[in-house]
MARVO-984494 format. One record per residue (C-alpha): residue number from 0; x, y, z. Coordinates in steps of 0.2 Angstrom, whole numbers, plus 5000, padded with zeros to 4 digits. Example, Ala and Ser with C-alpha at 12.3 -4.5 7.8 and 13.67 -1.06 7.14 Angstrom:
[site 0,[5062,4978,5039]],
[site 1,[5068,4995,5036]],
//
This chain:
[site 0,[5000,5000,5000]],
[site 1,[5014,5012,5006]],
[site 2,[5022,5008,4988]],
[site 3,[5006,5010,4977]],
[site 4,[5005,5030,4987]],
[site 5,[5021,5034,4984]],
[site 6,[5020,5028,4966]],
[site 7,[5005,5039,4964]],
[site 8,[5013,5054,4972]],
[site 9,[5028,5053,4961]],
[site 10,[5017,5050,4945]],
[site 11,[5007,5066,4949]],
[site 12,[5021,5073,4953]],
[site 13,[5026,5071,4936]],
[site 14,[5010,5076,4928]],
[site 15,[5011,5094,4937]],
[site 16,[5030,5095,4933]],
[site 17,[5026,5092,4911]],
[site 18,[5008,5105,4915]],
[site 19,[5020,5117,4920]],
[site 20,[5033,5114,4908]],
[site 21,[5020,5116,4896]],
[site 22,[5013,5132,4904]],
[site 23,[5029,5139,4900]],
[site 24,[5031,5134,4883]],
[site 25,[5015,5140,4876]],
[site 26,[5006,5123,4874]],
[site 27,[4992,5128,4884]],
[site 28,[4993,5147,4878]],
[site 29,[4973,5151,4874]],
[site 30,[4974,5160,4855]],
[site 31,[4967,5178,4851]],
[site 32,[4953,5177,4839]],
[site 33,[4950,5192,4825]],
[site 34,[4936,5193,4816]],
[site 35,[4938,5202,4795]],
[site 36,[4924,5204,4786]],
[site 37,[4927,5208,4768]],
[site 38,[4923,5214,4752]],
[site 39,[4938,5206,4738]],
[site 40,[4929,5187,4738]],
[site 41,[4916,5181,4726]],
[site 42,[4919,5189,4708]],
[site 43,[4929,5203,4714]],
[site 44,[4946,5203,4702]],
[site 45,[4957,5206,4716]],
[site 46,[4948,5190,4727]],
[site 47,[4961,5177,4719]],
[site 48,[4976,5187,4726]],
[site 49,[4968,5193,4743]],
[site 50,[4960,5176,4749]],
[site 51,[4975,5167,4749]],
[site 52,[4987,5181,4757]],
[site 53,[4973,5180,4771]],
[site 54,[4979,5161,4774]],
[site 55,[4995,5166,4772]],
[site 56,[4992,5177,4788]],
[site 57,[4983,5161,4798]],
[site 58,[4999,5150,4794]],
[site 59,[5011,5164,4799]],
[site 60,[5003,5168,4814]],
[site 61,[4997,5152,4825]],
[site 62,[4994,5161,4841]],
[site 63,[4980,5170,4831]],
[site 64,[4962,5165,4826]],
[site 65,[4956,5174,4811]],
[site 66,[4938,5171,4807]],
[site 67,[4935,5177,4788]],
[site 68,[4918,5184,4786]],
[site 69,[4917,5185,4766]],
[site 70,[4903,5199,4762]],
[site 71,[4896,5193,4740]],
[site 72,[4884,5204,4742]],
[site 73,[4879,5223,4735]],
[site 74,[4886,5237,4746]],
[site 75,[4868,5243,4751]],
[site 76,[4866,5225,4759]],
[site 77,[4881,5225,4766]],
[site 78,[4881,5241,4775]],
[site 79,[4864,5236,4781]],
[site 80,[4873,5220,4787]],
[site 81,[4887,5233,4796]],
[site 82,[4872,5241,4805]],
[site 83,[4862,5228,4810]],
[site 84,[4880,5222,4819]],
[site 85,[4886,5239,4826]],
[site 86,[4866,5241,4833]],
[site 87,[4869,5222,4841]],
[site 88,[4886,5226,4847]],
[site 89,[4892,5213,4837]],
[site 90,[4907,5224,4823]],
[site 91,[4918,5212,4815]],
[site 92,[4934,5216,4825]],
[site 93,[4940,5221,4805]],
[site 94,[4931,5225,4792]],
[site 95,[4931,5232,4775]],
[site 96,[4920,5245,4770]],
[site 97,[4915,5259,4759]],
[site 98,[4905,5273,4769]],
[site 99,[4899,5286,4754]],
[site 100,[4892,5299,4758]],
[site 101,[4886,5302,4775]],
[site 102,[4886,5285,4779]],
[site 103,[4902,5282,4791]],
[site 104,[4896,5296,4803]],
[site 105,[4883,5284,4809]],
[site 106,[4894,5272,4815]],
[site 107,[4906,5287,4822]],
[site 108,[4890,5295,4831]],
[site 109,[4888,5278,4840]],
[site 110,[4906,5277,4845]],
[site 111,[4906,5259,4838]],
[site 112,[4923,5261,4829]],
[site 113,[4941,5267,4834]],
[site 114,[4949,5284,4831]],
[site 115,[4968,5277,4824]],
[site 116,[4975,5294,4823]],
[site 117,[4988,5291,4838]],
[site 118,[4992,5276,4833]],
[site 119,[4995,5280,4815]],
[site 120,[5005,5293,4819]],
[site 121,[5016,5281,4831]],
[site 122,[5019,5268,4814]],
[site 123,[5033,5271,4803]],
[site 124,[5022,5263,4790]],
[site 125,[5005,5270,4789]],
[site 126,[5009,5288,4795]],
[site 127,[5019,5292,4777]],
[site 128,[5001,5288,4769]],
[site 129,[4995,5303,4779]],
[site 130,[5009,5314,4774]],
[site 131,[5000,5318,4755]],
[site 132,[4983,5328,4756]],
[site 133,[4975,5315,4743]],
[site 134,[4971,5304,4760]],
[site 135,[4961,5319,4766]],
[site 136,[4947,5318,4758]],
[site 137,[4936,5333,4769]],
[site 138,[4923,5320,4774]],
[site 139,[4920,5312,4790]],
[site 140,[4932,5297,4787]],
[site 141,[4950,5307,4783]],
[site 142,[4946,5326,4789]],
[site 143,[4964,5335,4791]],
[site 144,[4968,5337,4808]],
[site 145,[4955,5327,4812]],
[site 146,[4953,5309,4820]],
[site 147,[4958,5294,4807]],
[site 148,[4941,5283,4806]],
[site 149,[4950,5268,4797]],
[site 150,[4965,5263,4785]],
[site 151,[4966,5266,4766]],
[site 152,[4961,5250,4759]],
[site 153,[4958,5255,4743]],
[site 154,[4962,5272,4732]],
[site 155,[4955,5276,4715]],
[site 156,[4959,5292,4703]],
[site 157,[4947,5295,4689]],
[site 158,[4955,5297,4672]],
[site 159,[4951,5296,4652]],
[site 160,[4960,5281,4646]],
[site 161,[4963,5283,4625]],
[site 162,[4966,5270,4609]],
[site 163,[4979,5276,4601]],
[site 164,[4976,5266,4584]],
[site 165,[4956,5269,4585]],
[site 166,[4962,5288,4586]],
[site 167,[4973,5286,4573]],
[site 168,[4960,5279,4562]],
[site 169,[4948,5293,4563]],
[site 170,[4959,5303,4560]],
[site 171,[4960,5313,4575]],
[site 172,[4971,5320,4589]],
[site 173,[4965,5319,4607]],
[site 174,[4953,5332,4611]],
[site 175,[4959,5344,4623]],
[site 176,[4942,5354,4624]],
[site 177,[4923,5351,4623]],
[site 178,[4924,5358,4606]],
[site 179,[4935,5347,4601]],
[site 180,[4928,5334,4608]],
[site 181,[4912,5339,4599]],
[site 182,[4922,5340,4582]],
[site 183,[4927,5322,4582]],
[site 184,[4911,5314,4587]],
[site 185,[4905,5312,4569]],
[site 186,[4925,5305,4562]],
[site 187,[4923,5291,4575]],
[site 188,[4906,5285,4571]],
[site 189,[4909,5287,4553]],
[site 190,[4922,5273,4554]],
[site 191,[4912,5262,4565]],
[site 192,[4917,5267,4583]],
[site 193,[4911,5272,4598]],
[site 194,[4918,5286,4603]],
[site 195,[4916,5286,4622]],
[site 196,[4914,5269,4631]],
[site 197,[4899,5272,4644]],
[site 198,[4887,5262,4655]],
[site 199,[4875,5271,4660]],
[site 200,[4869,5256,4672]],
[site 201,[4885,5257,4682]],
[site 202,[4883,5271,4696]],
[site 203,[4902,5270,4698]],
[site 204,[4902,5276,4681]],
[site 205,[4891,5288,4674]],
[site 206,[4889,5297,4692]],
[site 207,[4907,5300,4691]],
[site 208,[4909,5307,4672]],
[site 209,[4893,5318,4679]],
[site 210,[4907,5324,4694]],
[site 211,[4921,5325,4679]],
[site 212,[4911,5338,4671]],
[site 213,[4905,5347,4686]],
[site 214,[4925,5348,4693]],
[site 215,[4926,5354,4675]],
[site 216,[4915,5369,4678]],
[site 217,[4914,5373,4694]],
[site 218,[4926,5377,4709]],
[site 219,[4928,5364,4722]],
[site 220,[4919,5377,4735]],
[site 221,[4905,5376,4725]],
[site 222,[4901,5361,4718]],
[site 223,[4904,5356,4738]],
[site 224,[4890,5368,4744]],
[site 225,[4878,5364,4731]],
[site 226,[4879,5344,4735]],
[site 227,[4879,5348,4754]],
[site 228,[4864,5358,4756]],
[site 229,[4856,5356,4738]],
[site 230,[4856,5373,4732]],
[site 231,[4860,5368,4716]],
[site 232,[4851,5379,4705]],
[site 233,[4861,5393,4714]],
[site 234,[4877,5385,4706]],
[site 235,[4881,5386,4684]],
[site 236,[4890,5372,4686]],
[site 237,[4877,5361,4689]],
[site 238,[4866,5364,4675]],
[site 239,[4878,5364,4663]],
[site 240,[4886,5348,4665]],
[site 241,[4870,5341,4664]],
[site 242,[4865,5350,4648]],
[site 243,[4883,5341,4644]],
[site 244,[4877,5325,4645]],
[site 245,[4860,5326,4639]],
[site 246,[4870,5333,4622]],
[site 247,[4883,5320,4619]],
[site 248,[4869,5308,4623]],
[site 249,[4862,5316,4608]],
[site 250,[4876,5319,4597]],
[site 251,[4880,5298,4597]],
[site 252,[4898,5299,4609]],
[site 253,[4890,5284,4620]],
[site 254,[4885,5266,4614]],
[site 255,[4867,5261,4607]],
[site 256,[4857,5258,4623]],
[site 257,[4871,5264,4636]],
[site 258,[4858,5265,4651]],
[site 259,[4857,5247,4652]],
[site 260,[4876,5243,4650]],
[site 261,[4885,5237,4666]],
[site 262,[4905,5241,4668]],
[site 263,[4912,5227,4662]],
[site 264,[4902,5227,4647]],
[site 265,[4907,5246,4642]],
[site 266,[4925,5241,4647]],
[site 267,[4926,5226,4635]],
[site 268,[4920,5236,4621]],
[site 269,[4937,5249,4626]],
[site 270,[4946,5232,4629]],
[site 271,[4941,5225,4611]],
[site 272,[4943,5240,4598]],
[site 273,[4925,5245,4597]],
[site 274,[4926,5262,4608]],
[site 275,[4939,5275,4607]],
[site 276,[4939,5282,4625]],
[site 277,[4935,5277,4644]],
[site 278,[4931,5288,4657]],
[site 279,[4933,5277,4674]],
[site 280,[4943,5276,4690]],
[site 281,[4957,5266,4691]],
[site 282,[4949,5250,4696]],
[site 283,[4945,5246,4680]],
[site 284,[4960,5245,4672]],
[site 285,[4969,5228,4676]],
[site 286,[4952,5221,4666]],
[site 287,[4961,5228,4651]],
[site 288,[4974,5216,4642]],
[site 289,[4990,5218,4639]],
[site 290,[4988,5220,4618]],
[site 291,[4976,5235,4621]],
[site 292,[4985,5244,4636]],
[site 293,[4999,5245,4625]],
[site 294,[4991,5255,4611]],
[site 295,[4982,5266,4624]],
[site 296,[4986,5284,4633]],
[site 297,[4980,5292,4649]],
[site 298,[4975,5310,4649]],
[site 299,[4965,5321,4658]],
[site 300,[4947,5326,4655]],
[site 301,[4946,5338,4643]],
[site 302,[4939,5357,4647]],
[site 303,[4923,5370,4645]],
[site 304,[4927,5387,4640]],
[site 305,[4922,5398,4652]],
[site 306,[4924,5383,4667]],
[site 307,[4932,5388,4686]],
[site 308,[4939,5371,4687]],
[site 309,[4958,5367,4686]],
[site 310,[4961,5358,4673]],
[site 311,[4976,5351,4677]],
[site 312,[4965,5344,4691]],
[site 313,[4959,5325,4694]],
[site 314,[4945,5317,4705]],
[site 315,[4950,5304,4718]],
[site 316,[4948,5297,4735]],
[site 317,[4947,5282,4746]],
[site 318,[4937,5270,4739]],
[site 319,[4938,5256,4753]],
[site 320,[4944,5256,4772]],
[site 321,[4950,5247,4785]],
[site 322,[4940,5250,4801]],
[site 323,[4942,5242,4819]],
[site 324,[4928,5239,4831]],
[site 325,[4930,5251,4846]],
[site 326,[4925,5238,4858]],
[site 327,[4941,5227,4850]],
[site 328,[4952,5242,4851]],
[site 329,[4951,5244,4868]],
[site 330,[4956,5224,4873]],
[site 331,[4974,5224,4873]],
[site 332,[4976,5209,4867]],
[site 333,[4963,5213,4852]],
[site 334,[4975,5226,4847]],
[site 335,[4988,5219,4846]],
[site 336,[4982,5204,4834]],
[site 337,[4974,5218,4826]],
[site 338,[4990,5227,4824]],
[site 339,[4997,5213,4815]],
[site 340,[4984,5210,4804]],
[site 341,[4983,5229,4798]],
[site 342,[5004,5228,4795]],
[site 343,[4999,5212,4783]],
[site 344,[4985,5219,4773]],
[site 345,[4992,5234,4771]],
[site 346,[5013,5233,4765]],
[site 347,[5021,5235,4751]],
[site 348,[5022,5216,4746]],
[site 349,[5001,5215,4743]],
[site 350,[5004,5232,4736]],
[site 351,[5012,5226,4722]],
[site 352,[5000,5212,4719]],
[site 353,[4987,5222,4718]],
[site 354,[4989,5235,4709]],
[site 355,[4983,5233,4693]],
[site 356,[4968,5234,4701]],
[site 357,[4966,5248,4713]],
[site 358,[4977,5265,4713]],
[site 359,[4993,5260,4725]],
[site 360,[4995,5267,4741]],
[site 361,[5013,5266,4737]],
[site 362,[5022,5271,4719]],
[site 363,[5021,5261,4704]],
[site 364,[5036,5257,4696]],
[site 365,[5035,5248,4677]],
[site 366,[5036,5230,4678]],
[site 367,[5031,5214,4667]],
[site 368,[5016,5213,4678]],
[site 369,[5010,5226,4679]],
[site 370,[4998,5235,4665]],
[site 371,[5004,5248,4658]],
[site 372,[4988,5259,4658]],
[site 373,[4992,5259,4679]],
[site 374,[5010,5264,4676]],
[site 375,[5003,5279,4663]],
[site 376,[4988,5283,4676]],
[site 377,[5001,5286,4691]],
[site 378,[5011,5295,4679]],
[site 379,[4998,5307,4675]],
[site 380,[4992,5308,4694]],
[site 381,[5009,5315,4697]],
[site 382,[5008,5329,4686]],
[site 383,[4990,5335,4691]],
[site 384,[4992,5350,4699]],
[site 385,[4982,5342,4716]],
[site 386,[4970,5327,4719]],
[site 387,[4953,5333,4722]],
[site 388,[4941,5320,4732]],
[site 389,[4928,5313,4723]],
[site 390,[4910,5322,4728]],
[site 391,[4903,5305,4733]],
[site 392,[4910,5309,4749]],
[site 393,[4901,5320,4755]],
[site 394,[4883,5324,4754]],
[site 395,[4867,5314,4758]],
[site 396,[4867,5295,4752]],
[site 397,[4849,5299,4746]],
[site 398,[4857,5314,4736]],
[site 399,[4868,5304,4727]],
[site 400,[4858,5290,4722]],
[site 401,[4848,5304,4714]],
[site 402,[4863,5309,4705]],
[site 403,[4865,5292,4699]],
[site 404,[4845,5290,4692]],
[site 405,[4847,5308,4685]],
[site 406,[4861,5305,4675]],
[site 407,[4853,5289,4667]],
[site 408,[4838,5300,4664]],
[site 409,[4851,5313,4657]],
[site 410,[4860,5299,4645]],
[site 411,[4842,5292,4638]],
[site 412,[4837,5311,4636]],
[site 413,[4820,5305,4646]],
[site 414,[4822,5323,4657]],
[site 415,[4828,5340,4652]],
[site 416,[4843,5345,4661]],
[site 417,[4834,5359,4671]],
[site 418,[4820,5346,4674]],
[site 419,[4836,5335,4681]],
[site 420,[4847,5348,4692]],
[site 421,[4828,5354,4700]],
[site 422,[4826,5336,4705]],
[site 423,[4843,5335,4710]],
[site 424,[4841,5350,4724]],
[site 425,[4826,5343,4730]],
[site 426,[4832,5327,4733]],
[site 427,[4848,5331,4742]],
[site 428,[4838,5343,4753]],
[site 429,[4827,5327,4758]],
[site 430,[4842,5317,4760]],
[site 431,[4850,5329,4772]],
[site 432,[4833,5328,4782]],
[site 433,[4831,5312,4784]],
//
């Protein structure tokens, strides 16, 4: 008996001795869990790049759970999704999202996610990003001097991509003034070509070539007060661009049935010969192969005579960000799996990856990979004379889904552009109320 005691006090002995042994090692070391929500999955062109670099960051990093939360569906749904979560008090620790117009203040208001400023200005990395006006886009996300709601995920610049050979084939040089753009219409469409690539079905799209030719016309300040308490009819600009679109929709610059064209399909027709032009953001661009990028320039918008804007002057913005749940900021040990996470989404090496399909956060040098309608964009973003936020940032969300409807109104010549800009006013003015 005395034997069988002691062999069970030496044997727990032991147990206690390889608990503690392992208690020092880590075996027993409870993981942190992340949770990401994201936007790049499903048919998104930079999903096939993204996805994999997340598991990339599981493997690397075994004392840290990260639960992917892929997000297929439209933006509306998902930023319904985002609310419904910050109103449960259940944020994704990280998530992806773009707030628009108005729409990031909500989640500000309710202190649901965390100021970064201090620790962006503490991070070798991420404070150089903030060093450029271009990440200050006036809004509530990036306001200079301001808190810092989030990390760029995602920048655009809007730009007028050109076929060289389908230019040369008309005939014609690039137009540099409405005028001349005017001029050329007929030379195109006599050989067969459409001159400007457009689909109207996309708000992306035709909302933006609406804020090209407002920036076009108009001085930031007010093109800004117009869309911020709907005084538009106060402001030339704003009838004028519209009377802009609703003529070149008349004068055949866009494709036959534009309205109902989605991105992609107005892209291919730039990608396959049939259109001379594109007007898009950045994003775009790494849809279009190699053989057409080659033949193709990248050149500003053209000019009004008699317009305010800058015409050495080119819309851009933050397209995407990173945010972080409030609630997981404050855990220390949240934040620091968080930091880690942030440090691998956002660096250089992604960078690169990505880049034919966003605007880079860093510079674009030339490379065999990378399209050459990027490396031409970046150049011309270099020479612009500033970077001047795109208008969807500020505003009312209803006012710019008004924009969006308006303008496809405005290319199927169904309103009159003073019927338009009055509808316009009023609906901005309902959106701030609501």
């Amino acid at each position: 008996m005395k034997r069988c005691k002691i062999r069970r006090s030496v044997l727990g002995l032991l147990i206690l001795s390889i608990f503690a042994l392992g208690l020092s090692t880590g075996w027993c070391r409870s993981k942190t869990t992340i949770r990401f929500a994201y936007n790049f999955t499903g048919n998104d062109p930079k999903a096939p790049i993204f996805e994999p670099y997340l598991k990339q960051f599981q493997k690397q990093n075994p004392d840290i759970h990260l639960v992917l939360e892929p997000n297929t569906a439209a933006m509306p749904d998902i930023q319904a999704k985002i609310y419904t979560a910050a109103a449960a008090d259940n944020l994704p620790d990280v998530f992806q999202f773009w707030p628009g117009p108005g729409i990031l203040k909500n989640l500000v208001d309710g202190k649901k996610i965390a100021n970064l400023k201090d620790y962006v200005t503490r991070d070798q990395r991420f404070k150089e990003y903030f060093k450029q006006d271009f990440y200050y886009d006036g809004s509530v996300r990036f306001r200079k001097n301001g808190p810092i709601w989030g990390l760029p995920c995602e920048l655009y610049y809007m730009y007028l991509a050109v076929n060289k050979k389908l230019f040369a084939k008309a005939g014609v040089a690039y137009p540099k003034t409405y005028e001349e753009l005017k001029a050329i219409l007929p030379k195109f469409r006599a050989k067969g070509i459409v001159p400007i690539a457009m689909a109207g079905k996309d708000q992306d799209l035709n909302v933006c070539f609406w804020f090209g030719m407002l920036n076009r016309f108009g001085t930031n300040a007010e093109i800004t007060k117009g869309i911020t308490t709907g005084a538009v009819e106060k402001y030339p600009a704003f009838l004028k661009s519209a009377q802009v679109i609703y003529d070149l929709a008349g004068a055949g610059a866009f494709p036959d049935g534009c309205v109902s064209l989605q991105a992609s399909e107005a892209l291919s027709l730039f990608d396959q010969g049939k259109a001379a032009m594109f007007y898009g953001g950045t994003w775009y661009f790494g849809n279009v192969s190699a053989k057409t990028a080659a033949d193709c320039d990248v050149i500003p918008l053209w000019t009004f005579a008699g317009g305010k804007g800058d015409p050495q002057e080119l819309l851009g913005g933050v397209s995407q960000t990173y945010l972080v749940s409030s609630k997981s900021w404050q855990d220390r040990n949240k934040r620091a799996a968080i930091d880690k996470f942030l440090h691998h989404v956002i660096n250089p090496v992604l960078e690169e990856k990505l880049v034919n399909y966003a605007a880079p956060m860093l510079p674009v040098k030339g490379g065999p990979d990378i399209s050459p309608l990027v490396v031409k964009a970046t150049q011309l973003q270099k020479t612009a004379s500033r970077m001047t936020p795109n208008y969807d940032s500020i505003g009312s969300q209803q006012g710019n889904d008004a924009l969006n409807s308006l303008s496809q109104a405005l290319l199927n010549r169904s309103i009159t552009p003073q019927e338009a800009v009055k509808k316009l006013g009023a609906e901005i003015k309902a959106g701030l109320q609501n």
